[in-house]
py3Dmol code that shows the C-alpha trace and the ligand (Angstrom):
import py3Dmol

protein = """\
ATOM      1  CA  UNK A   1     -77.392  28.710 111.634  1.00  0.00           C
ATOM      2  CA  UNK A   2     -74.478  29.385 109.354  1.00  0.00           C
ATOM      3  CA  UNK A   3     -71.343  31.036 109.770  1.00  0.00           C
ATOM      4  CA  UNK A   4     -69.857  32.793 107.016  1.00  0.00           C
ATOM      5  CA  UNK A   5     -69.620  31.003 103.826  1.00  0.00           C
ATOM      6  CA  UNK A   6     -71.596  28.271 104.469  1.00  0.00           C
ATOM      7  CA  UNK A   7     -69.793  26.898 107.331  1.00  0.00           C
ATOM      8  CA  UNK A   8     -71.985  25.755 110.129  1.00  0.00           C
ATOM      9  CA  UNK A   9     -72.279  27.387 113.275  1.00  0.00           C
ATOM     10  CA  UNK A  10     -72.768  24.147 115.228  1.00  0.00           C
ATOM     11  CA  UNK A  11     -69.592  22.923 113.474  1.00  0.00           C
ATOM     12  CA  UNK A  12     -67.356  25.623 114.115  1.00  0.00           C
ATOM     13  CA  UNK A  13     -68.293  25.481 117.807  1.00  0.00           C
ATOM     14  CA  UNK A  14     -67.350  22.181 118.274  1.00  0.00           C
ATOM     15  CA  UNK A  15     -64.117  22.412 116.599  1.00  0.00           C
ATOM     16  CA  UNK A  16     -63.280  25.163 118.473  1.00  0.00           C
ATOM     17  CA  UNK A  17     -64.244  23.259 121.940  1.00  0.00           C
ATOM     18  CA  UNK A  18     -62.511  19.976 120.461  1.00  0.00           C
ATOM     19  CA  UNK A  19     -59.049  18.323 121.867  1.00  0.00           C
ATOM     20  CA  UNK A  20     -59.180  15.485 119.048  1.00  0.00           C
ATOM     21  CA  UNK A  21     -60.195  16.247 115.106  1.00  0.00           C
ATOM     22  CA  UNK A  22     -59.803  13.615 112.535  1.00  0.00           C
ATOM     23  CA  UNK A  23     -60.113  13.968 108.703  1.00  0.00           C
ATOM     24  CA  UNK A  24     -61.071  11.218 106.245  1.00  0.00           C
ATOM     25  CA  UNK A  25     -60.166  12.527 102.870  1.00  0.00           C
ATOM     26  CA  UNK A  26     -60.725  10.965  99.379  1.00  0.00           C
ATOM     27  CA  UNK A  27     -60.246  11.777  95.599  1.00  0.00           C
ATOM     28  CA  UNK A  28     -62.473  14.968  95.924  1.00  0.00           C
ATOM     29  CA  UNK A  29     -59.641  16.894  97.871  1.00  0.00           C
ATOM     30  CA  UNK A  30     -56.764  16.441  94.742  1.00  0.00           C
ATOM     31  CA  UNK A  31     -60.342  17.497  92.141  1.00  0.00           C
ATOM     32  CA  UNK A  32     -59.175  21.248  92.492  1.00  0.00           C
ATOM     33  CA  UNK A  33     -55.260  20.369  91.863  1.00  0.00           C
ATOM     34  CA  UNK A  34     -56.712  18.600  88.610  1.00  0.00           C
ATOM     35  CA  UNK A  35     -56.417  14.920  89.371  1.00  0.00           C
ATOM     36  CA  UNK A  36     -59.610  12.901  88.405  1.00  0.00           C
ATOM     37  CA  UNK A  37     -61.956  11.630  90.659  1.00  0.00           C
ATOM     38  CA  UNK A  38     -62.910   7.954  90.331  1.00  0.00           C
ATOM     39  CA  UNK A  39     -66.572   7.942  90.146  1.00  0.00           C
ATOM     40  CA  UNK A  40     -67.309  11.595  89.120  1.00  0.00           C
ATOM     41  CA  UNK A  41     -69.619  10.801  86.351  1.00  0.00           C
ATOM     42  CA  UNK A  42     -68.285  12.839  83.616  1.00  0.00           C
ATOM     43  CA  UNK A  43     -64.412  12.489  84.099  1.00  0.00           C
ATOM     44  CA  UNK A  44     -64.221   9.583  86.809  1.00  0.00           C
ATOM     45  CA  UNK A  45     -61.235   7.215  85.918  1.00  0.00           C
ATOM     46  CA  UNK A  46     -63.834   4.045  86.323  1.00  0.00           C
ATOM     47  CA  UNK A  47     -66.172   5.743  84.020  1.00  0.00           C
ATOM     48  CA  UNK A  48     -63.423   5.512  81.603  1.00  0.00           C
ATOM     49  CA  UNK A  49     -61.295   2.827  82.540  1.00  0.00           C
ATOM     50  CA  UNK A  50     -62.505  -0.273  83.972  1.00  0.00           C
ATOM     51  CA  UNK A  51     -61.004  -1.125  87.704  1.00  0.00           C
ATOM     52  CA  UNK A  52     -61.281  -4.914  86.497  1.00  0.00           C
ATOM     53  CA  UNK A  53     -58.342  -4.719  84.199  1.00  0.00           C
ATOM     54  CA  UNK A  54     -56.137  -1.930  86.311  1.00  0.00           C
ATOM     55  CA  UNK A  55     -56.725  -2.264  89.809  1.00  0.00           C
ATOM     56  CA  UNK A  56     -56.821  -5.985  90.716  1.00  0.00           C
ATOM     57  CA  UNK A  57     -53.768  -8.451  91.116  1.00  0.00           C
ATOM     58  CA  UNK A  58     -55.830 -10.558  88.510  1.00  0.00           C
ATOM     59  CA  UNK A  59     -55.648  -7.515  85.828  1.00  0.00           C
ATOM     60  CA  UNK A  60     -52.124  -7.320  86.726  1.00  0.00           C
ATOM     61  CA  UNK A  61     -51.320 -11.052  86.464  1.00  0.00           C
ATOM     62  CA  UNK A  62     -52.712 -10.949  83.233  1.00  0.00           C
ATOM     63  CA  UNK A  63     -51.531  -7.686  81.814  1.00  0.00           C
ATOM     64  CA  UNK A  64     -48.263  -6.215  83.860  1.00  0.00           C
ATOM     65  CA  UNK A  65     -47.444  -4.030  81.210  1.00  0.00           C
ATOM     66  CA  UNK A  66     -50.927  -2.332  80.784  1.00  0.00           C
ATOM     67  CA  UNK A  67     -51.099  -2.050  84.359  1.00  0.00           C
ATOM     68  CA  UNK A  68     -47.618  -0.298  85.051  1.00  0.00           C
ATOM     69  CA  UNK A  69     -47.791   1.783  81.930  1.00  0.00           C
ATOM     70  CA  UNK A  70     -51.639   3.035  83.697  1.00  0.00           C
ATOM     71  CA  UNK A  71     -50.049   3.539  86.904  1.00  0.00           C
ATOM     72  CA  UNK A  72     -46.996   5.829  85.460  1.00  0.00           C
ATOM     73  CA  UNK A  73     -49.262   8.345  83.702  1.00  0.00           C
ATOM     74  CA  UNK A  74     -50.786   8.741  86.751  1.00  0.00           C
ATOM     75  CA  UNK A  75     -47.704   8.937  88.143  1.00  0.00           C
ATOM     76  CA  UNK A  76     -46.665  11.686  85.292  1.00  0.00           C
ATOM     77  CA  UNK A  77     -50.148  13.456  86.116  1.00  0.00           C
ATOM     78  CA  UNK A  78     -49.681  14.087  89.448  1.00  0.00           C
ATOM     79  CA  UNK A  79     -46.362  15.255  89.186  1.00  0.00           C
ATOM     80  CA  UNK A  80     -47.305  18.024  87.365  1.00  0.00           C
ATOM     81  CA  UNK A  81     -49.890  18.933  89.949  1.00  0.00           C
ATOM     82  CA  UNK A  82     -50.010  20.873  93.167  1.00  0.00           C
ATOM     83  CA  UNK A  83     -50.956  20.965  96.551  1.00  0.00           C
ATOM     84  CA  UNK A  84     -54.601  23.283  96.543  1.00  0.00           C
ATOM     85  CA  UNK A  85     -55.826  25.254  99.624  1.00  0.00           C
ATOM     86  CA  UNK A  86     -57.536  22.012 100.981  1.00  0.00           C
ATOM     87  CA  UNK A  87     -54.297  20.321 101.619  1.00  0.00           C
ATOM     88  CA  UNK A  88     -52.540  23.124 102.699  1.00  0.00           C
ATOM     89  CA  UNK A  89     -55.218  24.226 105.241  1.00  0.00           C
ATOM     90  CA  UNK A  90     -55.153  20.216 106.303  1.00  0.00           C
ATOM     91  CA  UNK A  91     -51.537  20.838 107.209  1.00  0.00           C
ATOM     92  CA  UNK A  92     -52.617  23.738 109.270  1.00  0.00           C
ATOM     93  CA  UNK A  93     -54.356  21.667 111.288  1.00  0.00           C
ATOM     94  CA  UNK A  94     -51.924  19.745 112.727  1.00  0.00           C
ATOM     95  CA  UNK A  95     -50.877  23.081 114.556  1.00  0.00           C
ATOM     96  CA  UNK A  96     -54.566  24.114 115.421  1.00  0.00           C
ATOM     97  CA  UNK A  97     -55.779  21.350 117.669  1.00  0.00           C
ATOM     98  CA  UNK A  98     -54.418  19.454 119.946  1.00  0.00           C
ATOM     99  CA  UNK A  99     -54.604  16.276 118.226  1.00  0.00           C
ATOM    100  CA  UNK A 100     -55.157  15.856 114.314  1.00  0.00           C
ATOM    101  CA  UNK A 101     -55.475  12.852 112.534  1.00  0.00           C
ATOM    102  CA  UNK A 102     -55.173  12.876 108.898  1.00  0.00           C
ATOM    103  CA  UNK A 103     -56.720  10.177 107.349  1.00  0.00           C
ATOM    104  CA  UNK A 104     -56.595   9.540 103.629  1.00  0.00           C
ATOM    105  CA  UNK A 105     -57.665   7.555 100.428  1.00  0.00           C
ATOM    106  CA  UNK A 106     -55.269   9.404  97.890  1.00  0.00           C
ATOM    107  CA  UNK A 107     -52.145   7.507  96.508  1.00  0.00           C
ATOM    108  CA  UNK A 108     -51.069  10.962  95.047  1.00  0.00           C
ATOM    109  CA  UNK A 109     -48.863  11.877  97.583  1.00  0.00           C
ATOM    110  CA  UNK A 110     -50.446  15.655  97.590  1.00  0.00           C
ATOM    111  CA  UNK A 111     -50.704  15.813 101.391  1.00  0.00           C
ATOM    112  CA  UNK A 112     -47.315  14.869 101.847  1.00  0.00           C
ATOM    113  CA  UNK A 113     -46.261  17.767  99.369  1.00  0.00           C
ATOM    114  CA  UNK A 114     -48.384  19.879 101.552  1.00  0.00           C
ATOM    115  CA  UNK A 115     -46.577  19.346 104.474  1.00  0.00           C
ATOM    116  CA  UNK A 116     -48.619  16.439 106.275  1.00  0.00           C
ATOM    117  CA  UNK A 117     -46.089  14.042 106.748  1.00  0.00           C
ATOM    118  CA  UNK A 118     -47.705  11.868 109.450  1.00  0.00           C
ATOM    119  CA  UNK A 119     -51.128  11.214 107.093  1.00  0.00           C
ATOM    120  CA  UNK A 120     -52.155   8.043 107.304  1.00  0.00           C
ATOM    121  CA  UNK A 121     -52.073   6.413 104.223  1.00  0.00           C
ATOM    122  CA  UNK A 122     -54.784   3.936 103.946  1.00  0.00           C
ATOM    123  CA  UNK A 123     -54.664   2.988 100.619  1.00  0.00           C
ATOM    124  CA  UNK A 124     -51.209   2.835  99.686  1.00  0.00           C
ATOM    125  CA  UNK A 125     -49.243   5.469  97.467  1.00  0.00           C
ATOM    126  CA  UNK A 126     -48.524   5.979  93.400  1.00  0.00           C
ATOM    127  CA  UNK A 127     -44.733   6.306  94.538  1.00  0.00           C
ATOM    128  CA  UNK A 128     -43.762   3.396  96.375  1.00  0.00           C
ATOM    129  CA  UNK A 129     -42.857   0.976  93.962  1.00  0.00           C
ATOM    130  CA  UNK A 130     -42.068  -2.507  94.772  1.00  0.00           C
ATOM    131  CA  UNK A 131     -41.867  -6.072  93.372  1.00  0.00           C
ATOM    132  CA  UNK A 132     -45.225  -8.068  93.619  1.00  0.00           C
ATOM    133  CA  UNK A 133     -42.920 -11.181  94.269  1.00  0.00           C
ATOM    134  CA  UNK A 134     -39.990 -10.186  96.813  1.00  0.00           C
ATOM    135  CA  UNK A 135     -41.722  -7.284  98.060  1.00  0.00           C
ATOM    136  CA  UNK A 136     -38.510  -5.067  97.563  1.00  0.00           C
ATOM    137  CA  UNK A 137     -39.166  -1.356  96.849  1.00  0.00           C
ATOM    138  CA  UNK A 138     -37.756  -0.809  93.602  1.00  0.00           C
ATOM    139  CA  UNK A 139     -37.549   2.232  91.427  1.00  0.00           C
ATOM    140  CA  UNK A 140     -40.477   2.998  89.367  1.00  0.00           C
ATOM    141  CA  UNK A 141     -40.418   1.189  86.008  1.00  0.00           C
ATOM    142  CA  UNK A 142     -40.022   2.957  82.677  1.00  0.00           C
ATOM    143  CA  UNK A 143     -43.170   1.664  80.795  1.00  0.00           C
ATOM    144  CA  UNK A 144     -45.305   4.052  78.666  1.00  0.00           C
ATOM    145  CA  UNK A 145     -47.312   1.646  76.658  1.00  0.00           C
ATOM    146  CA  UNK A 146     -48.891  -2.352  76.721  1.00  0.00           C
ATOM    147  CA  UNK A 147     -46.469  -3.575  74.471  1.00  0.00           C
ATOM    148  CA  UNK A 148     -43.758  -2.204  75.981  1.00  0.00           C
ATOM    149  CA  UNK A 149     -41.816  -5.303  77.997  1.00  0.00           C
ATOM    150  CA  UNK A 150     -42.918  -5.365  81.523  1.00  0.00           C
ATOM    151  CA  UNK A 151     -40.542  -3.398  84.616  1.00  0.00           C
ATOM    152  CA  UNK A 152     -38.799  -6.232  86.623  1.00  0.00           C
ATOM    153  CA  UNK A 153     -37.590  -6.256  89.897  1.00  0.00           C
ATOM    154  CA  UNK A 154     -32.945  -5.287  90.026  1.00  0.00           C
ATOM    155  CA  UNK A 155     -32.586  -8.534  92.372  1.00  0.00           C
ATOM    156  CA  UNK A 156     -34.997 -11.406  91.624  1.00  0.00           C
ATOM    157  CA  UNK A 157     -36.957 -10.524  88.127  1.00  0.00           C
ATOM    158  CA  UNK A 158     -40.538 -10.279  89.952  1.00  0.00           C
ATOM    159  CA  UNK A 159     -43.311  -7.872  88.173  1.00  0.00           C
ATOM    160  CA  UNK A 160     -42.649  -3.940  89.840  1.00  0.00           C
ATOM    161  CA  UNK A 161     -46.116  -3.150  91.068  1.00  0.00           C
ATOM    162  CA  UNK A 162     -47.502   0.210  92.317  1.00  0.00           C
ATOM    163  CA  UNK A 163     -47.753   0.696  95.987  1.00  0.00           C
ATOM    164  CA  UNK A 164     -51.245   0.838  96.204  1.00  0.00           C
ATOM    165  CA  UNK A 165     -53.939  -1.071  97.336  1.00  0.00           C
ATOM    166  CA  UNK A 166     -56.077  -3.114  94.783  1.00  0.00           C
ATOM    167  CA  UNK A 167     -59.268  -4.290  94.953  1.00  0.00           C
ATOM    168  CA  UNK A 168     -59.515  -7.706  96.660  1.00  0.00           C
ATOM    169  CA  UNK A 169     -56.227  -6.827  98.601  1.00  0.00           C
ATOM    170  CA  UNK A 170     -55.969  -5.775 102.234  1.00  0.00           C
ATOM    171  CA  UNK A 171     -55.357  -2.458 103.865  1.00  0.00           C
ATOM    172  CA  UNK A 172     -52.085  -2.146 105.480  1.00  0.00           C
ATOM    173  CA  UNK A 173     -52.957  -3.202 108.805  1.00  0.00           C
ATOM    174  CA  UNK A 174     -50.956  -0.447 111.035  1.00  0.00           C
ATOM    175  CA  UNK A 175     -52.173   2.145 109.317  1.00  0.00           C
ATOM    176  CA  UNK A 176     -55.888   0.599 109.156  1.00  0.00           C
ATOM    177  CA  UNK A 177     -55.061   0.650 113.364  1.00  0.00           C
ATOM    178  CA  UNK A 178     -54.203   4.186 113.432  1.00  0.00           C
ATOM    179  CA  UNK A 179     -57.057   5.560 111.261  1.00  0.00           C
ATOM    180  CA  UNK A 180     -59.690   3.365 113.773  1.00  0.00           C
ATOM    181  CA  UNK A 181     -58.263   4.484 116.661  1.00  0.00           C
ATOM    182  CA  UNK A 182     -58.134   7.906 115.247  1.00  0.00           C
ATOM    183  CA  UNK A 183     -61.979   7.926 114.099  1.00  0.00           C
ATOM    184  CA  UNK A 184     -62.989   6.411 117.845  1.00  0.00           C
ATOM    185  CA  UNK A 185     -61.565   8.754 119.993  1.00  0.00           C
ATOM    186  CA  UNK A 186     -62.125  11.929 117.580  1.00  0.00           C
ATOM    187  CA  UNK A 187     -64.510  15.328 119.179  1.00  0.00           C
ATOM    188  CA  UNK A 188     -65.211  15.572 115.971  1.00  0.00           C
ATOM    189  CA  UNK A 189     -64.656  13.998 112.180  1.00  0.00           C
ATOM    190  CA  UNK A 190     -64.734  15.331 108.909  1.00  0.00           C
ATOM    191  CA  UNK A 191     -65.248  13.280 105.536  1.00  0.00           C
ATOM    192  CA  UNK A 192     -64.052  15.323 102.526  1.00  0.00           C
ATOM    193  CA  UNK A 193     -64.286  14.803  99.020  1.00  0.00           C
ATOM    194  CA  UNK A 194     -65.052  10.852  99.587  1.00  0.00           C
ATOM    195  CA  UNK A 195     -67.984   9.123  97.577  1.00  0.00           C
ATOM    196  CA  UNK A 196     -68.470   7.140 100.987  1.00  0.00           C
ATOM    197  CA  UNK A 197     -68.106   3.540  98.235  1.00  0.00           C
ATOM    198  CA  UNK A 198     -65.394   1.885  99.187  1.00  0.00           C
ATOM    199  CA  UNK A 199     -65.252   0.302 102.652  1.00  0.00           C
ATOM    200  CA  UNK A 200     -63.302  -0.221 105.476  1.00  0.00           C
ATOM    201  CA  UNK A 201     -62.482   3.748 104.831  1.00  0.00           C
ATOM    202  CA  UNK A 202     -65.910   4.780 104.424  1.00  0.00           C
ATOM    203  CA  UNK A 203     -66.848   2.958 107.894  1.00  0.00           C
ATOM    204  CA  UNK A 204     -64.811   5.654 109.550  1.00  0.00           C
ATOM    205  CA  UNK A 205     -67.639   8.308 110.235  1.00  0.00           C
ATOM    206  CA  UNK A 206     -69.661   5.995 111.353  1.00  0.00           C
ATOM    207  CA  UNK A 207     -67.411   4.529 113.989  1.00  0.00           C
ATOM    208  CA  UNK A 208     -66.763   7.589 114.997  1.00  0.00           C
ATOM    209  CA  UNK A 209     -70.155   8.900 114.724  1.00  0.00           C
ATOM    210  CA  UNK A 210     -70.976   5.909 117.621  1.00  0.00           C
ATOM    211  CA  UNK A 211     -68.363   7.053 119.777  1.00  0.00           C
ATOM    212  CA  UNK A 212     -70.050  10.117 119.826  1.00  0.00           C
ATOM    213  CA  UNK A 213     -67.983  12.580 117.999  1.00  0.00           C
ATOM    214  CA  UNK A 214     -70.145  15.119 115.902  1.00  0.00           C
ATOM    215  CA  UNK A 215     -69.530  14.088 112.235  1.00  0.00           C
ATOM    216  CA  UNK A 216     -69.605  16.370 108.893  1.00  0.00           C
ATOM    217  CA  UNK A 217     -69.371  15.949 105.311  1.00  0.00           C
ATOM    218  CA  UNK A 218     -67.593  18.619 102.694  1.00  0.00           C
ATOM    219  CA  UNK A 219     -68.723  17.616  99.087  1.00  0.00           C
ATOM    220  CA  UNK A 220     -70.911  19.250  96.733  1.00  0.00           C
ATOM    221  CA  UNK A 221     -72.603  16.423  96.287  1.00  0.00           C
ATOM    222  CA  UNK A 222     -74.456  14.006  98.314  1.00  0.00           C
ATOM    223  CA  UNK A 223     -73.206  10.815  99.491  1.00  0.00           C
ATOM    224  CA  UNK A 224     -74.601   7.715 100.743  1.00  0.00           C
ATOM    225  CA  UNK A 225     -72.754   8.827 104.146  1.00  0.00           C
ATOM    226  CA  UNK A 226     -74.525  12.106 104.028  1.00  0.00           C
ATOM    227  CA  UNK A 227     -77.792  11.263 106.006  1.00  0.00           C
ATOM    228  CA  UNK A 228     -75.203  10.081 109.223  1.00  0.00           C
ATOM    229  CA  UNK A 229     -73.751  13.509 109.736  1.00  0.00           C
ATOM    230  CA  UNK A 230     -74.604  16.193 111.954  1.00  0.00           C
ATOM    231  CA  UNK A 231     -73.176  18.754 109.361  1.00  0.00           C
ATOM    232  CA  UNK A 232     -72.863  18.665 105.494  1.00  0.00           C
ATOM    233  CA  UNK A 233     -71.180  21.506 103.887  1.00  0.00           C
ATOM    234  CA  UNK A 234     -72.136  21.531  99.741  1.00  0.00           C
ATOM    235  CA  UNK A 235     -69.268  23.252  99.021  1.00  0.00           C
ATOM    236  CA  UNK A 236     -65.429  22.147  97.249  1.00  0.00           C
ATOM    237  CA  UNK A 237     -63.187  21.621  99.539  1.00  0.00           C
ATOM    238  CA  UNK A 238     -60.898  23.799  98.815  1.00  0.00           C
ATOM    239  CA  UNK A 239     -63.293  26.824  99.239  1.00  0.00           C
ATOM    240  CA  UNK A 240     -64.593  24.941 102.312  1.00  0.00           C
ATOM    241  CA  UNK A 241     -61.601  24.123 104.688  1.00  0.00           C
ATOM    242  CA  UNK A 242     -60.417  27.859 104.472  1.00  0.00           C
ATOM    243  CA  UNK A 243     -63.868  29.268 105.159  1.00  0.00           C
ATOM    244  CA  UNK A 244     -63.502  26.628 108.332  1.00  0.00           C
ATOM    245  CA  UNK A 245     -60.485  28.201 109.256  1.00  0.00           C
ATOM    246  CA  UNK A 246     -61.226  31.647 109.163  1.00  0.00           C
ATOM    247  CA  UNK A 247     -63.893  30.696 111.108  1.00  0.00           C
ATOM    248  CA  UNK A 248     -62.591  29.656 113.365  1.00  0.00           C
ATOM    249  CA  UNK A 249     -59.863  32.600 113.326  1.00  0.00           C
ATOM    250  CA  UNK A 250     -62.654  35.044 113.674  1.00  0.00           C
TER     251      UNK A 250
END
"""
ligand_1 = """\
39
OAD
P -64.654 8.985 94.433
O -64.305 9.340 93.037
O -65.446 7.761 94.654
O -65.450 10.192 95.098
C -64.983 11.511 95.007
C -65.944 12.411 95.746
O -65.403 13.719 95.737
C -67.341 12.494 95.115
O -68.313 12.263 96.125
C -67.412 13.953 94.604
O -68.729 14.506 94.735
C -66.456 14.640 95.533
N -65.840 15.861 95.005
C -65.574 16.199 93.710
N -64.968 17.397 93.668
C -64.833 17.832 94.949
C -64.267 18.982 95.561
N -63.701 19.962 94.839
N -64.312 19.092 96.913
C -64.879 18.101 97.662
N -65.416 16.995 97.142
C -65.395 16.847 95.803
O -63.284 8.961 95.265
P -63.000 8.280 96.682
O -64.155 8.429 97.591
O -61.679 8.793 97.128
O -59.387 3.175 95.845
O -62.855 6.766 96.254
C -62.503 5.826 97.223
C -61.557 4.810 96.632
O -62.122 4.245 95.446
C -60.235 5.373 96.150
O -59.268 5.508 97.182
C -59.794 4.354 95.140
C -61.096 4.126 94.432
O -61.224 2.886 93.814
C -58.198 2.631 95.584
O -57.445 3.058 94.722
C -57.891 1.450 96.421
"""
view = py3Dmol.view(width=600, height=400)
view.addModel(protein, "pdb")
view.setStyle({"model": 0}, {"cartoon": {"style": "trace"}})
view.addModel(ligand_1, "xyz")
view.setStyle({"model": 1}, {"stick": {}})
view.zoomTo()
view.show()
């Protein structure tokens, strides 16, 4: 059975019976505020760019400049971005259930402009600059281009990194903590717009799944998490979390 727009009943019913609701959102939830996906096969960033020689402390090692100057047009790109229904209906959340965990992928800070504060960040943000040697947050360095000279940290000359997570490099552990605990006590557990690829994150409806929450997908396409869930809704997410709310509204 589905409720209006696609929105299953079976869903709806348990979110309106549940105490605890967690999100897991990836790349997918910025699409429709015009940031890239990754692996989106016609405008993915790693179809174009390869993660080897942006996303690894290696590629950085080798090329700091490259790497910064990559990391400040995203920077640039997002800025000129907004918050889309998805986020802001996310945000509602926190006020519709009794406890909401926001879990997310995204370094581009949209949540946070969409009011969710407390999201849990797992894999770092674009903002948070910082010096790969010191660790010292640190301004965001002016580079535009690989031959431009590299953005050194004010107070011991260390390469300014992105706060992000690169491949090869650990999660931040507290916020790693949160986002298990919040997946294995969750009623129930959305995945949205996340390819299910990149692990520990895409572990999360699973764990949760095992705990015995009821577990859905939004994406309009399907993922290799897709055949776990109790629910898949093939729709953007941004057309999808408002039908969910209204939903649950009517
Ligand atoms: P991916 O690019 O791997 O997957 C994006 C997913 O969003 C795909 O499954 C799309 O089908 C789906 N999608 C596209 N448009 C959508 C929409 N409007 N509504 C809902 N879903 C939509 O992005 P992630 O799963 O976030 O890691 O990738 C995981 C991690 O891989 C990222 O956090 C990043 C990347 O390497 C780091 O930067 C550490």
């Amino acid at each position: 059975m589905m409720a209006a727009d696609q929105i299953p009943t079976a869903l709806v019913d348990r979110l309106r019976s549940a105490r605890r609701v967690a999100v897991l959102t990836g790349a997918g939830v910025s699409a429709e505020s015009g940031i890239p996906t990754f692996r989106d096969a016609l405008d993915g960033l790693w179809s174009r760019f390869d993660p080897r020689e942006l996303a690894t402390p290696d590629a950085f090692i080798r090329h700091p400049a490259r790497v910064q100057a990559w990391y400040r047009h995203r920077d640039r790109l997002v800025d000129a971005c907004a918050p889309n229904p998805a986020h802001e209906t996310l945000t509602d959340f926190y006020a519709r259930f009794e406890t909401f965990s926001l879990i997310t992928q995204n370094v581009d800070g949209l949540h946070r402009r969409a009011g969710s504060e407390a999201a849990v960040r797992l894999h770092g943000s674009l903002n948070d600059w910082r010096c790969f040697a010191c660790a010292r947050p640190a301004p965001p360095p002016d580079v535009r281009s690989e031959t431009d000279v590299p953005g050194r940290c004010p107070i011991c000359r260390g390469l300014l990194r992105p706060g992000v997570v690169w491949f090869g490099e650990p999660l931040p552990p507290d916020e790693l903590d949160r986002a298990m605990e919040a997946a294995a006590t969750a009623d129930v557990f959305l995945s949205v717009g996340t390819s299910g690829e990149v692990y520990p994150a895409a572990g999360l409806p699973e764990m949760a799944r095992q705990q015995h929450a009821f577990v859905a997908e939004i994406n309009p396409q399907a993922t290799p998490l897709s055949a776990g869930m109790d629910a898949v809704i093939r729709l953007p997410a941004g057309r999808a979390l408002p039908a969910i709310a209204r939903a649950l509204d009517s």
